[in-house]
PyMOL Python script that loads the backbone (N, CA, C, O; Angstrom):
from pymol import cmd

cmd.read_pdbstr("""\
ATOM      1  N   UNK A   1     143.298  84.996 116.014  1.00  0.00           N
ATOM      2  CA  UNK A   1     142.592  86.192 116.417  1.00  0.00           C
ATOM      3  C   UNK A   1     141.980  86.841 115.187  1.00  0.00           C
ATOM      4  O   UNK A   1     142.470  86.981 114.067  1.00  0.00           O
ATOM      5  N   UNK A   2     140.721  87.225 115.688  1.00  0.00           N
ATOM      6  CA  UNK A   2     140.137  87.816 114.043  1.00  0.00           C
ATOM      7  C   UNK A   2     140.679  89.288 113.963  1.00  0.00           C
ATOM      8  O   UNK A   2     141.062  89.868 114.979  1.00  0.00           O
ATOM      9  N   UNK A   3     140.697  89.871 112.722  1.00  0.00           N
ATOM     10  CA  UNK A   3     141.191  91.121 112.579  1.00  0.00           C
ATOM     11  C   UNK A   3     140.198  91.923 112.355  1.00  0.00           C
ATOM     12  O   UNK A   3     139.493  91.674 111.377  1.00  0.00           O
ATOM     13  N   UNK A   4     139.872  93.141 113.233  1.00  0.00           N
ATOM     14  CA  UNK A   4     138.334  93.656 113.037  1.00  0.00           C
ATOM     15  C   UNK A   4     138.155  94.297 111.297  1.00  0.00           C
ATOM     16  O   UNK A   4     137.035  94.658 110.938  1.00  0.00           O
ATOM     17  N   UNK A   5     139.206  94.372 110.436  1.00  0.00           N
ATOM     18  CA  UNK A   5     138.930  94.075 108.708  1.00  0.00           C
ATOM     19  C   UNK A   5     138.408  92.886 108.302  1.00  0.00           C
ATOM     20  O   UNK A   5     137.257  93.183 107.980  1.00  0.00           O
ATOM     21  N   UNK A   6     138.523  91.978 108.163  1.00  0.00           N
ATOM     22  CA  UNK A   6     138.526  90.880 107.949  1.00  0.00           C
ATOM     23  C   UNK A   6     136.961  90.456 107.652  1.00  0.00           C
ATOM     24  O   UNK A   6     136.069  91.245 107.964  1.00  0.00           O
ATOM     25  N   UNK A   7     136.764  89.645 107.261  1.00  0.00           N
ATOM     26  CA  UNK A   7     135.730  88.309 107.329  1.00  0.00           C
ATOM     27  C   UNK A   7     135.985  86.775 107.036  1.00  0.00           C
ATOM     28  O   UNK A   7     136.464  86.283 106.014  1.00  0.00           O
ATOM     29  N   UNK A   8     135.513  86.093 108.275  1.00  0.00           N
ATOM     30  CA  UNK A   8     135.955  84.713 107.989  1.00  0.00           C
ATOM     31  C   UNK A   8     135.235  84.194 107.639  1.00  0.00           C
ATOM     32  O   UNK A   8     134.080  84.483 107.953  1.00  0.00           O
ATOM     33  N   UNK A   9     135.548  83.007 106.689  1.00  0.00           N
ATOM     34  CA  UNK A   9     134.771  81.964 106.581  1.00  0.00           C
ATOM     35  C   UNK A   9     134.637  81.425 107.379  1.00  0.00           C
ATOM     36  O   UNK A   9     135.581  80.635 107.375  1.00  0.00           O
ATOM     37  N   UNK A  10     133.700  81.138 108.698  1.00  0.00           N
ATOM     38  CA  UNK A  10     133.503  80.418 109.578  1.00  0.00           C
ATOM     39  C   UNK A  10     133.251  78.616 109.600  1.00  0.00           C
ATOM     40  O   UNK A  10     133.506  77.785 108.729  1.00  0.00           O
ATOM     41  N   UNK A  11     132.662  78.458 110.954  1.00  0.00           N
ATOM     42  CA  UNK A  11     132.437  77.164 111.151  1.00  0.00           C
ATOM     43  C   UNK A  11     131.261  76.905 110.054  1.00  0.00           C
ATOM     44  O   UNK A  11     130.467  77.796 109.751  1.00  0.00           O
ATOM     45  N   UNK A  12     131.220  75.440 109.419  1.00  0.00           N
ATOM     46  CA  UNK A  12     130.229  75.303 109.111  1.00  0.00           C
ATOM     47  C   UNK A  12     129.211  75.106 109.610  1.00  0.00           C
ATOM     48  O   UNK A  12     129.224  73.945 110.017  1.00  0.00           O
ATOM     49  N   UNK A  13     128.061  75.700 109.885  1.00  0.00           N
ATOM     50  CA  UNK A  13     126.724  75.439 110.224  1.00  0.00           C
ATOM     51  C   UNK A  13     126.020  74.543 109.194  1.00  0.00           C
ATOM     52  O   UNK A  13     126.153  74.431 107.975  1.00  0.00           O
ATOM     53  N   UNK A  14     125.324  74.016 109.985  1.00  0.00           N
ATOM     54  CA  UNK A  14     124.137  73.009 109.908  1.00  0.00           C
ATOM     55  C   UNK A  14     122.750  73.692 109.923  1.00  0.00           C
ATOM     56  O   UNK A  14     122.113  73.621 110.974  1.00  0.00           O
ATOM     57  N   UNK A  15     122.255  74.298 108.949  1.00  0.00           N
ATOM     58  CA  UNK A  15     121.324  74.984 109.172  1.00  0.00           C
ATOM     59  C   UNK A  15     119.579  74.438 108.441  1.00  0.00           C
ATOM     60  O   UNK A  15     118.367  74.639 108.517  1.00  0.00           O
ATOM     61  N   UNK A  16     120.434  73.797 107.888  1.00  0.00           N
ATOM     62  CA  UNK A  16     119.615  73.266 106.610  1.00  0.00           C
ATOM     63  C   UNK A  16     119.612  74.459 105.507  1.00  0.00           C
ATOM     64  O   UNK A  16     118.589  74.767 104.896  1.00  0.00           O
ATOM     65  N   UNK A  17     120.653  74.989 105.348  1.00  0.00           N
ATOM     66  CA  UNK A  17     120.673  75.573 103.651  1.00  0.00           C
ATOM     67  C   UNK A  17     120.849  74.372 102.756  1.00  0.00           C
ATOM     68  O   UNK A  17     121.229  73.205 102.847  1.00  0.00           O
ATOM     69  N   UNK A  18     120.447  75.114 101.956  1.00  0.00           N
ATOM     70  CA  UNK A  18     120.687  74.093 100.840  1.00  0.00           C
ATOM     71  C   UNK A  18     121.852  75.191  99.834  1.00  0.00           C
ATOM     72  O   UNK A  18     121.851  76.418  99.935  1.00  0.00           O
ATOM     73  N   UNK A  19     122.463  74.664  99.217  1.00  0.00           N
ATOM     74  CA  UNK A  19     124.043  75.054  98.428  1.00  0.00           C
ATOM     75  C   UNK A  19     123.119  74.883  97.518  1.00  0.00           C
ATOM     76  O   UNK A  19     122.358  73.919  97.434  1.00  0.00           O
ATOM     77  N   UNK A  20     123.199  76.345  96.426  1.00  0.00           N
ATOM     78  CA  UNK A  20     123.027  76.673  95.239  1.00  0.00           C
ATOM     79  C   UNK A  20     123.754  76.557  94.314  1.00  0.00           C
ATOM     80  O   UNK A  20     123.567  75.760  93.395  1.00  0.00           O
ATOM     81  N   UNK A  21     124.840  77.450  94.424  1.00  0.00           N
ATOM     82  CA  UNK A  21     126.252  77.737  93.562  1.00  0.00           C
ATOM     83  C   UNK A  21     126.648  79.365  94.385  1.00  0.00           C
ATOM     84  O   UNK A  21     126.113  79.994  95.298  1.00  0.00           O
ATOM     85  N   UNK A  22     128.248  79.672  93.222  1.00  0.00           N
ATOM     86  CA  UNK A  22     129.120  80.639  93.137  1.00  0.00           C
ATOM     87  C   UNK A  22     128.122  81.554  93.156  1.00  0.00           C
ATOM     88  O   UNK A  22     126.935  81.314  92.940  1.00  0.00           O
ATOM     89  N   UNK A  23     128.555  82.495  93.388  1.00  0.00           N
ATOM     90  CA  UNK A  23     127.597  84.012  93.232  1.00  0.00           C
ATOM     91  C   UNK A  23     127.821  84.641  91.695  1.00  0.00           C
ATOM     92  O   UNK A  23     128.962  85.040  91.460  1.00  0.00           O
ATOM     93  N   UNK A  24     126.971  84.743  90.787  1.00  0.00           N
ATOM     94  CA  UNK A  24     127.182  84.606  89.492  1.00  0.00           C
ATOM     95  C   UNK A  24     128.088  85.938  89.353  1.00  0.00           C
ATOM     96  O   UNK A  24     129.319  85.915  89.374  1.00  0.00           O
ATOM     97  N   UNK A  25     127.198  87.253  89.190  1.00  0.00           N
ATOM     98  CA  UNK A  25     128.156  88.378  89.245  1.00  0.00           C
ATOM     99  C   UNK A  25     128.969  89.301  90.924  1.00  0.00           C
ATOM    100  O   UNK A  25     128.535  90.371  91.350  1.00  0.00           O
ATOM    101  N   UNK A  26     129.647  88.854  91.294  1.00  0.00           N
ATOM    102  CA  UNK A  26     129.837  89.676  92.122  1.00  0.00           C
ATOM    103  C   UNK A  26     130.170  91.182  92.157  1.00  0.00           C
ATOM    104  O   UNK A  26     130.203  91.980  93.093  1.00  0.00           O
ATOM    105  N   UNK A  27     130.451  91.338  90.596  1.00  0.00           N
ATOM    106  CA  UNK A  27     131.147  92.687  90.667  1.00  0.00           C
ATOM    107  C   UNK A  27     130.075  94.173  90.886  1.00  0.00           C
ATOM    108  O   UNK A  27     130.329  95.329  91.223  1.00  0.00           O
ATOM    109  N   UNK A  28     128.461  93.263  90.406  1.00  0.00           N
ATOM    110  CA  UNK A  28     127.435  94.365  90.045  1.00  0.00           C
ATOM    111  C   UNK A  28     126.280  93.459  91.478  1.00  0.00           C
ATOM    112  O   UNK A  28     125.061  93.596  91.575  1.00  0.00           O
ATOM    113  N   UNK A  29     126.857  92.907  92.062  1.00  0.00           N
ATOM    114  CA  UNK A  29     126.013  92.667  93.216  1.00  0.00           C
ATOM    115  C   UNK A  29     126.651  93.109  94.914  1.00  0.00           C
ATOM    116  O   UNK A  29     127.689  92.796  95.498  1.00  0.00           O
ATOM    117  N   UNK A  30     125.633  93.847  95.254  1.00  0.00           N
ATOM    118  CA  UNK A  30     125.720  94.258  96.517  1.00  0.00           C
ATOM    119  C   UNK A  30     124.915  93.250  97.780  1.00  0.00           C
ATOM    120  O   UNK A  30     124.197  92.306  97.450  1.00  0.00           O
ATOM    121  N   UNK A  31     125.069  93.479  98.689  1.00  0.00           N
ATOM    122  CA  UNK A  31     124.562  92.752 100.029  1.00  0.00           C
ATOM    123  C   UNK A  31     123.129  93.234  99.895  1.00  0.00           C
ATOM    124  O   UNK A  31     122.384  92.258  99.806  1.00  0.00           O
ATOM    125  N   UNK A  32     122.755  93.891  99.869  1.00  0.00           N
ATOM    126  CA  UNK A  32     121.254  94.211  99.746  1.00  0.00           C
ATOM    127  C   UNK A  32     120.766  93.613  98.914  1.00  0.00           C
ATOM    128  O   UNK A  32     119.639  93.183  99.160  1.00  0.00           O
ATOM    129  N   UNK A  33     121.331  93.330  97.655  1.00  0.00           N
ATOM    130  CA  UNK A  33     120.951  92.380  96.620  1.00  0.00           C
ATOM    131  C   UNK A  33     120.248  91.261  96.499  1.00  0.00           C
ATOM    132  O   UNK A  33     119.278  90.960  95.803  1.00  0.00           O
ATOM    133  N   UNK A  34     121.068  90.528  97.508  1.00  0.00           N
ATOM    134  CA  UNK A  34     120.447  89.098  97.562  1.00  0.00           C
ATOM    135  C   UNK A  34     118.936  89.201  98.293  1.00  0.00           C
ATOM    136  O   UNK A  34     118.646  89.940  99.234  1.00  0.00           O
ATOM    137  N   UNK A  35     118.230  88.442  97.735  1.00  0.00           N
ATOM    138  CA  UNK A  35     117.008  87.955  98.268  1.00  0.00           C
ATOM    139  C   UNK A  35     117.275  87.570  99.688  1.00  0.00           C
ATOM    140  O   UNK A  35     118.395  87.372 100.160  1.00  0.00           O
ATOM    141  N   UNK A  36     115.803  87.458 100.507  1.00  0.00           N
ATOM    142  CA  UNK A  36     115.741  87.537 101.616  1.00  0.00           C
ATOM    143  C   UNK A  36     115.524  86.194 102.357  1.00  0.00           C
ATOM    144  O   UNK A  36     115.410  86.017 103.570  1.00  0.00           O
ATOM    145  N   UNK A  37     115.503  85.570 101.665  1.00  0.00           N
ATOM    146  CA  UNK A  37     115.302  84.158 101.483  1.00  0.00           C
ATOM    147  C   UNK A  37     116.737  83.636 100.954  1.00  0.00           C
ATOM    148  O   UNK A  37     117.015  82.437 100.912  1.00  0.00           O
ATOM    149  N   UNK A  38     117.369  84.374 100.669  1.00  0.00           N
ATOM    150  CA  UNK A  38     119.059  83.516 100.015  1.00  0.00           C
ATOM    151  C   UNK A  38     119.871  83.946 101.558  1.00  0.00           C
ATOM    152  O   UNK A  38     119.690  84.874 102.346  1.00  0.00           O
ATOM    153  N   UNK A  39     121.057  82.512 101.531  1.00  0.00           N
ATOM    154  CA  UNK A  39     121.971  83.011 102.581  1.00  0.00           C
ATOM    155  C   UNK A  39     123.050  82.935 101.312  1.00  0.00           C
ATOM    156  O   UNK A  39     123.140  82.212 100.319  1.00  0.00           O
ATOM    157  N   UNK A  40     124.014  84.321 101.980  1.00  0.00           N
ATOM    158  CA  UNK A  40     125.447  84.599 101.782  1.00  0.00           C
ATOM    159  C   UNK A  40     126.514  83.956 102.477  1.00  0.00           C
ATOM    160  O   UNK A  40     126.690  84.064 103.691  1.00  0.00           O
ATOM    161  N   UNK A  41     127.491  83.034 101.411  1.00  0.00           N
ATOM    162  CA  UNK A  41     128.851  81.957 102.246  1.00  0.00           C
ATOM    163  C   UNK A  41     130.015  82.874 101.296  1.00  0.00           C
ATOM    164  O   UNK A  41     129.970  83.827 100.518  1.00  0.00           O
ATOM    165  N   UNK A  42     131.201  81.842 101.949  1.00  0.00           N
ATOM    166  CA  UNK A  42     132.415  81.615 101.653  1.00  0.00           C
ATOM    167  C   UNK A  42     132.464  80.478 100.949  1.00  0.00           C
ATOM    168  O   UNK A  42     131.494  79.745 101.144  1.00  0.00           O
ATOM    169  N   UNK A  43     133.332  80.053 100.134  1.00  0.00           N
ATOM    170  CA  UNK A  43     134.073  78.773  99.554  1.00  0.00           C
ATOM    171  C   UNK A  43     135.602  79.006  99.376  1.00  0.00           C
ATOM    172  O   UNK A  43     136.090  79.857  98.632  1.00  0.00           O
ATOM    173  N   UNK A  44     136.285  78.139 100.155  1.00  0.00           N
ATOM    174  CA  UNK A  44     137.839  78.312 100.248  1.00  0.00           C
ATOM    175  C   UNK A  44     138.130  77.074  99.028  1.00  0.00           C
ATOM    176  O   UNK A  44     137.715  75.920  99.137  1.00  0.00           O
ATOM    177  N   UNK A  45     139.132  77.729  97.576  1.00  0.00           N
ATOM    178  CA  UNK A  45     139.466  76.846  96.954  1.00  0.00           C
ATOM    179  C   UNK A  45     140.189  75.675  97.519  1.00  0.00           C
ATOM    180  O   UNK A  45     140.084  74.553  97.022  1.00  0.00           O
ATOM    181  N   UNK A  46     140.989  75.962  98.655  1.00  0.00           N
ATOM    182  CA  UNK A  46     142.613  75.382  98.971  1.00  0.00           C
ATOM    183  C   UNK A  46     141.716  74.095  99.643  1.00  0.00           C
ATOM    184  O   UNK A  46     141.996  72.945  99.305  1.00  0.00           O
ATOM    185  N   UNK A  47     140.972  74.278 100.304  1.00  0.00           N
ATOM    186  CA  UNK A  47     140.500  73.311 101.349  1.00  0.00           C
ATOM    187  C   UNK A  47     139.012  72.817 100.936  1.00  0.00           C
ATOM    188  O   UNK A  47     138.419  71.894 101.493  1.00  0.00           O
ATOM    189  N   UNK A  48     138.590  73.475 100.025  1.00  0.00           N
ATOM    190  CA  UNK A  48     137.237  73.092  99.940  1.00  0.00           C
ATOM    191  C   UNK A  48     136.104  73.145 101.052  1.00  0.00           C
ATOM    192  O   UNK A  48     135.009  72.625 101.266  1.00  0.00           O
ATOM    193  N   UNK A  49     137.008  74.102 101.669  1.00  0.00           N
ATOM    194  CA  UNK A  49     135.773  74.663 102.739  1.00  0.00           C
ATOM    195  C   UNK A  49     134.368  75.339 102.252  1.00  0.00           C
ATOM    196  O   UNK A  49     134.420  76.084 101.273  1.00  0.00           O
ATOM    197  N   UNK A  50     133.183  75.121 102.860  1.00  0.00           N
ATOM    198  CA  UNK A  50     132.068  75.874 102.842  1.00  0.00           C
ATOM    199  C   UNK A  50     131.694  76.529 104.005  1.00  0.00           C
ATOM    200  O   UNK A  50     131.655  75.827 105.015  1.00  0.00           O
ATOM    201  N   UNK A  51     131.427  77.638 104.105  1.00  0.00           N
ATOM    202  CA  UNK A  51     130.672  78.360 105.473  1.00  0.00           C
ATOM    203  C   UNK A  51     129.396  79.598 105.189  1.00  0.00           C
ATOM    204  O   UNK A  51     129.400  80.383 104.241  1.00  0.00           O
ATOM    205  N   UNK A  52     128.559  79.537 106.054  1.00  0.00           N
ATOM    206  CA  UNK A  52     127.944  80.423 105.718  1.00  0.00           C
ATOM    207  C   UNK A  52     127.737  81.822 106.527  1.00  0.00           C
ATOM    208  O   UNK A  52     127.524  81.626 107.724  1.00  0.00           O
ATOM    209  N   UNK A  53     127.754  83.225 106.126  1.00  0.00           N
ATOM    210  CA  UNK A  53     128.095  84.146 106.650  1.00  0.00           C
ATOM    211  C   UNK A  53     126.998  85.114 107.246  1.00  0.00           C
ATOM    212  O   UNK A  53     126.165  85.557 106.455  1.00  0.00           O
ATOM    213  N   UNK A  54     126.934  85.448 108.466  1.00  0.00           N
ATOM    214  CA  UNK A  54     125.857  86.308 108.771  1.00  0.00           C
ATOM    215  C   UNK A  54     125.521  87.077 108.161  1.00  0.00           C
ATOM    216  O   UNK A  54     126.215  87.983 108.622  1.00  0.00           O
ATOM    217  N   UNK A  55     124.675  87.745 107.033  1.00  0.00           N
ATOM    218  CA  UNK A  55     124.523  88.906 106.046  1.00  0.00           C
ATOM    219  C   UNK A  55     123.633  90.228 106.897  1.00  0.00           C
ATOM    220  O   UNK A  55     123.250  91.269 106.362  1.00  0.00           O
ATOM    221  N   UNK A  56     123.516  89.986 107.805  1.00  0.00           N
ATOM    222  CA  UNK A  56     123.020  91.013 108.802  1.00  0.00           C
ATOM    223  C   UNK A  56     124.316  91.774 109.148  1.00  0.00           C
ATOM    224  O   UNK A  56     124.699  92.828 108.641  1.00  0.00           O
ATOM    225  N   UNK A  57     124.977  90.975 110.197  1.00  0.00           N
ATOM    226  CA  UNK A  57     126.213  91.340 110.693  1.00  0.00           C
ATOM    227  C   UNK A  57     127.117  91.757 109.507  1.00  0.00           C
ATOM    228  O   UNK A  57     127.662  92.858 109.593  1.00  0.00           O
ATOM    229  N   UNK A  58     127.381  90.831 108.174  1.00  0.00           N
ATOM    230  CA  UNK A  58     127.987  91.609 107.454  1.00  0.00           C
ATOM    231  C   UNK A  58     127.436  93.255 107.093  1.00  0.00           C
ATOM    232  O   UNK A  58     128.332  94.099 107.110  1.00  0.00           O
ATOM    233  N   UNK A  59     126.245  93.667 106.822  1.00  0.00           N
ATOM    234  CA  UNK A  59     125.294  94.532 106.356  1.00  0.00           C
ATOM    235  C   UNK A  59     125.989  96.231 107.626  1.00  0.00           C
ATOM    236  O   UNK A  59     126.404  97.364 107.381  1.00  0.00           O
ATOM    237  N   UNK A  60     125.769  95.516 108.742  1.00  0.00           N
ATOM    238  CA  UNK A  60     125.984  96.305 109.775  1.00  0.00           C
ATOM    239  C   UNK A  60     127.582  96.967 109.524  1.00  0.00           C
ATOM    240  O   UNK A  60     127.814  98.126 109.181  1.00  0.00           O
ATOM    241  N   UNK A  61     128.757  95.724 109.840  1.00  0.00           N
ATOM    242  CA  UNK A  61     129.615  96.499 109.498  1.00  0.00           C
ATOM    243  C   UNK A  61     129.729  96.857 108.121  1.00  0.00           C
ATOM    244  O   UNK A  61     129.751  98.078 107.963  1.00  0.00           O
ATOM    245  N   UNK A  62     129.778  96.435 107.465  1.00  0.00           N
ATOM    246  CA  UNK A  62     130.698  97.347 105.710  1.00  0.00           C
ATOM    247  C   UNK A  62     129.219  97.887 104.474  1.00  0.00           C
ATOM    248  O   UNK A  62     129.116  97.871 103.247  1.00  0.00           O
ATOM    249  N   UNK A  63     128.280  98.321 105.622  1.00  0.00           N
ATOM    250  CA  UNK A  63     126.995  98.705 104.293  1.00  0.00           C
ATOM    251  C   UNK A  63     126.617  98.047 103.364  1.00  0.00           C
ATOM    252  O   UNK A  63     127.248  97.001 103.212  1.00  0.00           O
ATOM    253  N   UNK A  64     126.051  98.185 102.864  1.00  0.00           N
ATOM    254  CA  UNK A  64     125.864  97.924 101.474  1.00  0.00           C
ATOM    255  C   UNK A  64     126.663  97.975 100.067  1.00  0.00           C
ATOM    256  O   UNK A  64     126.394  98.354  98.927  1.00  0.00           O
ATOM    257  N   UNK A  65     127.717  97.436 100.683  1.00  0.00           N
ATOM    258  CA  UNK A  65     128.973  96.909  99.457  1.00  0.00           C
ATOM    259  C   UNK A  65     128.791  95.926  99.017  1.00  0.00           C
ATOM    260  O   UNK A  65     128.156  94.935  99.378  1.00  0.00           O
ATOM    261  N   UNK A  66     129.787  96.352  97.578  1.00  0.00           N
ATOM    262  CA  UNK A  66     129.603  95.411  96.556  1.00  0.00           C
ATOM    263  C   UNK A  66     130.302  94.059  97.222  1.00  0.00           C
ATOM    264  O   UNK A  66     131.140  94.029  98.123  1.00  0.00           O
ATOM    265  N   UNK A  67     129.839  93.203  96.668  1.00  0.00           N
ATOM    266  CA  UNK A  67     130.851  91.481  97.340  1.00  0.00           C
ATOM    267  C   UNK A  67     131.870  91.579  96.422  1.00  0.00           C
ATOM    268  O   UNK A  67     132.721  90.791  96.834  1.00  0.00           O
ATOM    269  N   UNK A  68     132.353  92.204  95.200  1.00  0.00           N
ATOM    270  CA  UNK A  68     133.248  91.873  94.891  1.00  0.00           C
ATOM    271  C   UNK A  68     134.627  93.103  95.816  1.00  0.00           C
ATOM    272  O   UNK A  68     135.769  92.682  96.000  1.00  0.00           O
ATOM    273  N   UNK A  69     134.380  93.946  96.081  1.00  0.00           N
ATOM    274  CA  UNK A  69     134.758  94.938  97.030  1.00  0.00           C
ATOM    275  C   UNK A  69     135.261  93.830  98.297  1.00  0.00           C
ATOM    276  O   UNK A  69     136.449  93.516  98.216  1.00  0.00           O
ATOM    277  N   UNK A  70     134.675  93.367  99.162  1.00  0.00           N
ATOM    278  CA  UNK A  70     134.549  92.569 100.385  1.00  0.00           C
ATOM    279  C   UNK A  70     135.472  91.491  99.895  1.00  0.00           C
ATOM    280  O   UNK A  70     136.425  91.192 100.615  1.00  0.00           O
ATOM    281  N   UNK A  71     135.319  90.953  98.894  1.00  0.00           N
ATOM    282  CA  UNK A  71     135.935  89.182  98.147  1.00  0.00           C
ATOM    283  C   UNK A  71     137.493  89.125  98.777  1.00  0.00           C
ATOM    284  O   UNK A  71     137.777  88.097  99.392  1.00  0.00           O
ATOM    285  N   UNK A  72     138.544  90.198  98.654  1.00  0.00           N
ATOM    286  CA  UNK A  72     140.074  89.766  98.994  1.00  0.00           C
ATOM    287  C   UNK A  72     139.961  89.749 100.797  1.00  0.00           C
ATOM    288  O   UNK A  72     140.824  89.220 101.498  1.00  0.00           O
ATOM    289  N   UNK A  73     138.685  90.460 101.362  1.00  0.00           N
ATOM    290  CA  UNK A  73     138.308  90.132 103.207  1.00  0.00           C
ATOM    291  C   UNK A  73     138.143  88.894 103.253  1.00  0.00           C
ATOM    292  O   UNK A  73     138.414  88.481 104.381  1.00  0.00           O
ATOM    293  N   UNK A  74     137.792  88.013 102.488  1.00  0.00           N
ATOM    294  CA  UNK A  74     137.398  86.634 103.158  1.00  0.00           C
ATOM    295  C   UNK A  74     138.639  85.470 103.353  1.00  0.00           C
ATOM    296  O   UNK A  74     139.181  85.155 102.294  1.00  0.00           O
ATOM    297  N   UNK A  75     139.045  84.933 104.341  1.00  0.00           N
ATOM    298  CA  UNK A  75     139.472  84.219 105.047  1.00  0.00           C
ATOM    299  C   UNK A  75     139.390  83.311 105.633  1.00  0.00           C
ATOM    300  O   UNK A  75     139.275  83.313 106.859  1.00  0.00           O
ATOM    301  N   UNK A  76     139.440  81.946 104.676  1.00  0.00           N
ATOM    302  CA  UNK A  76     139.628  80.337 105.031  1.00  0.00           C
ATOM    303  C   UNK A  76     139.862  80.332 106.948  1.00  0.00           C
ATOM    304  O   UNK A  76     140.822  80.936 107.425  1.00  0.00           O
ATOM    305  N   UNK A  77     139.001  79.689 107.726  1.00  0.00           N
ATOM    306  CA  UNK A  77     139.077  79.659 108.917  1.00  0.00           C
ATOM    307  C   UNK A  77     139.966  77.700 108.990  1.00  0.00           C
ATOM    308  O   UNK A  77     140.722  77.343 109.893  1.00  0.00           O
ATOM    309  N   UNK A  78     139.676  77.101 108.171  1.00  0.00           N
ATOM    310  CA  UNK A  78     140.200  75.534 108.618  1.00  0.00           C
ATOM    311  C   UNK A  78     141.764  75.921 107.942  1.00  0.00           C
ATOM    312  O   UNK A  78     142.714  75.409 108.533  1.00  0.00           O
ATOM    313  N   UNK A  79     142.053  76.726 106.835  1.00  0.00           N
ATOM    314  CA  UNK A  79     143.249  76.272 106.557  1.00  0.00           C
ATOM    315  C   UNK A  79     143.903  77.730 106.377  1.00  0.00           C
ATOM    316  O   UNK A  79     145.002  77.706 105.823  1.00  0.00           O
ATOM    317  N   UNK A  80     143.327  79.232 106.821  1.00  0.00           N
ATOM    318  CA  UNK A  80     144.244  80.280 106.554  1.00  0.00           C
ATOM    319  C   UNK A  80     144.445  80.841 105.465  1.00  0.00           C
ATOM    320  O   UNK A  80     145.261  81.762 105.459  1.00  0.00           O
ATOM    321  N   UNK A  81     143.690  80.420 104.063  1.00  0.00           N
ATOM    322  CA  UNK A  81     143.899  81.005 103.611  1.00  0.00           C
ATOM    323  C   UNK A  81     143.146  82.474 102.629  1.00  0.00           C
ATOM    324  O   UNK A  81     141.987  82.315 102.245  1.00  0.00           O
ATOM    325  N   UNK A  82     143.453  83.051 102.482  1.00  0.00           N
ATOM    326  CA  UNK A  82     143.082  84.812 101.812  1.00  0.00           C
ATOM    327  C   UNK A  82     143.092  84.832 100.238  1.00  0.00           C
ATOM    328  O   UNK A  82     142.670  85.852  99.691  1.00  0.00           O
ATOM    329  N   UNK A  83     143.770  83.250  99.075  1.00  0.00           N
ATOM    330  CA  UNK A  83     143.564  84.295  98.322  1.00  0.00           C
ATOM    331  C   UNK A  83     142.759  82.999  97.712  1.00  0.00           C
ATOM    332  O   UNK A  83     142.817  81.819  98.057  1.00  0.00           O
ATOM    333  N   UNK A  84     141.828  83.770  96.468  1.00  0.00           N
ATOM    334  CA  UNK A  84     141.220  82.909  95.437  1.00  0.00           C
ATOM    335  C   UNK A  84     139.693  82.963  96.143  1.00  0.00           C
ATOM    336  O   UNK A  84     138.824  82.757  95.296  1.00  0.00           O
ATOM    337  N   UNK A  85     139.260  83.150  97.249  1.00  0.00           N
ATOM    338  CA  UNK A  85     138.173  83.140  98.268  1.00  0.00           C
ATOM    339  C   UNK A  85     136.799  83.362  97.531  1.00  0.00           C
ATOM    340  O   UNK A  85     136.678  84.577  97.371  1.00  0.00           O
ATOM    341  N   UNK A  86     135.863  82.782  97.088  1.00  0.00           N
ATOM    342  CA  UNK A  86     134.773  83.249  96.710  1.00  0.00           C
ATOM    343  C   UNK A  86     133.129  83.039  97.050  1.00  0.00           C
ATOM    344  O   UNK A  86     132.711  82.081  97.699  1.00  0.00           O
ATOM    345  N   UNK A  87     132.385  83.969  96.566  1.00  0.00           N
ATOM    346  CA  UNK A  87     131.019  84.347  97.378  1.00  0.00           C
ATOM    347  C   UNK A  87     130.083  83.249  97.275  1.00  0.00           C
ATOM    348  O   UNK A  87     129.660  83.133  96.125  1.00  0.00           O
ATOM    349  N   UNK A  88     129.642  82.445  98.054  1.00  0.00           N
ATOM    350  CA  UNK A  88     128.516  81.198  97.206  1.00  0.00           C
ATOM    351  C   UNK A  88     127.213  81.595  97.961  1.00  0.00           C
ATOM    352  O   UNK A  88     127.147  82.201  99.031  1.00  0.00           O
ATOM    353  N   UNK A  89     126.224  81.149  97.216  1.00  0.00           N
ATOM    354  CA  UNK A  89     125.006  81.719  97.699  1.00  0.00           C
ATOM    355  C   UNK A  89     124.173  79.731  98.186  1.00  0.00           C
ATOM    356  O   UNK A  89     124.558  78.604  97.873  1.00  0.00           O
ATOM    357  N   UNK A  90     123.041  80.192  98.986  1.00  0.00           N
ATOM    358  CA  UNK A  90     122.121  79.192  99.104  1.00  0.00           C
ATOM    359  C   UNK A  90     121.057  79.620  99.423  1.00  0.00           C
ATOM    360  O   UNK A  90     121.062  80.801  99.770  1.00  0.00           O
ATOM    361  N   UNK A  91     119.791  78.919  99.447  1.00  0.00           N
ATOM    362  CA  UNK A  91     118.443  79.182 100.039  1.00  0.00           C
ATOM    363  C   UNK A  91     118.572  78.563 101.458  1.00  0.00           C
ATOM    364  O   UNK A  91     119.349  77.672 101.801  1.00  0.00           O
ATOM    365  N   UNK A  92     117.423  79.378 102.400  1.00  0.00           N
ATOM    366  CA  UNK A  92     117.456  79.092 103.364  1.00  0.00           C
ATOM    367  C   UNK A  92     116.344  78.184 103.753  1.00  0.00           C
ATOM    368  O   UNK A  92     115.478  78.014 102.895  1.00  0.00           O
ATOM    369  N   UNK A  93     116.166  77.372 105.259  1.00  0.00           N
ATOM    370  CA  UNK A  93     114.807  76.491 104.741  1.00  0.00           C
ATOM    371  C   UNK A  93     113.358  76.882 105.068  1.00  0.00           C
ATOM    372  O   UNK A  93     113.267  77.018 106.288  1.00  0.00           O
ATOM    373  N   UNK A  94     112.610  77.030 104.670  1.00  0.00           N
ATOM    374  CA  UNK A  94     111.349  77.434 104.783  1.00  0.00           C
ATOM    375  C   UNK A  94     110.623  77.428 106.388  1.00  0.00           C
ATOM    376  O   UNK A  94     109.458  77.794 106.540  1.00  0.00           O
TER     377      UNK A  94
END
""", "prot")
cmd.dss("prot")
cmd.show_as("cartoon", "prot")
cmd.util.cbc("prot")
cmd.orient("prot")
């Protein structure tokens, strides 16, 4: 059950992003930040999960917060887990 705090790393979609990398600074980057053309993920160390995260829906609930603020919300959906969780960015496809 999701916890209405929370954010999961979801299913992976098939969207045709393409995987960039880690989100370089999270501490001085906010959701508004990213380009409009970049999608916002998860990467679960434990499992090596990737997912990518609605940045609308994130936007809606928690404003325009920093990702490093949001970072201990994210939550491995294949294996459960909460800690080490970090922000990865990609482009979306044209």
């Amino acid at each position: 059950m999701k916890h209405p705090r929370g954010i999961e790393i979801g299913r992976p979609r098939r969207d045709g992003i393409t995987y960039i990398g880690p989100v370089a600074d999270p501490i001085s980057t906010a959701i508004d930040d990213a380009q409009s053309f970049m999608a916002l993920g998860g990467m679960c160390p434990s499992c090596e999960r990737e997912a990518w995260i609605d940045r609308h829906e994130l936007r809606r609930k928690w404003g325009n917060a920093m990702l490093n603020s949001l970072q201990p919300r994210l939550r491995c959906l294949g294996c459960g887990n909460r800690q080490g969780n970090k922000w990865i960015t990609g482009q979306l496809p044209r």
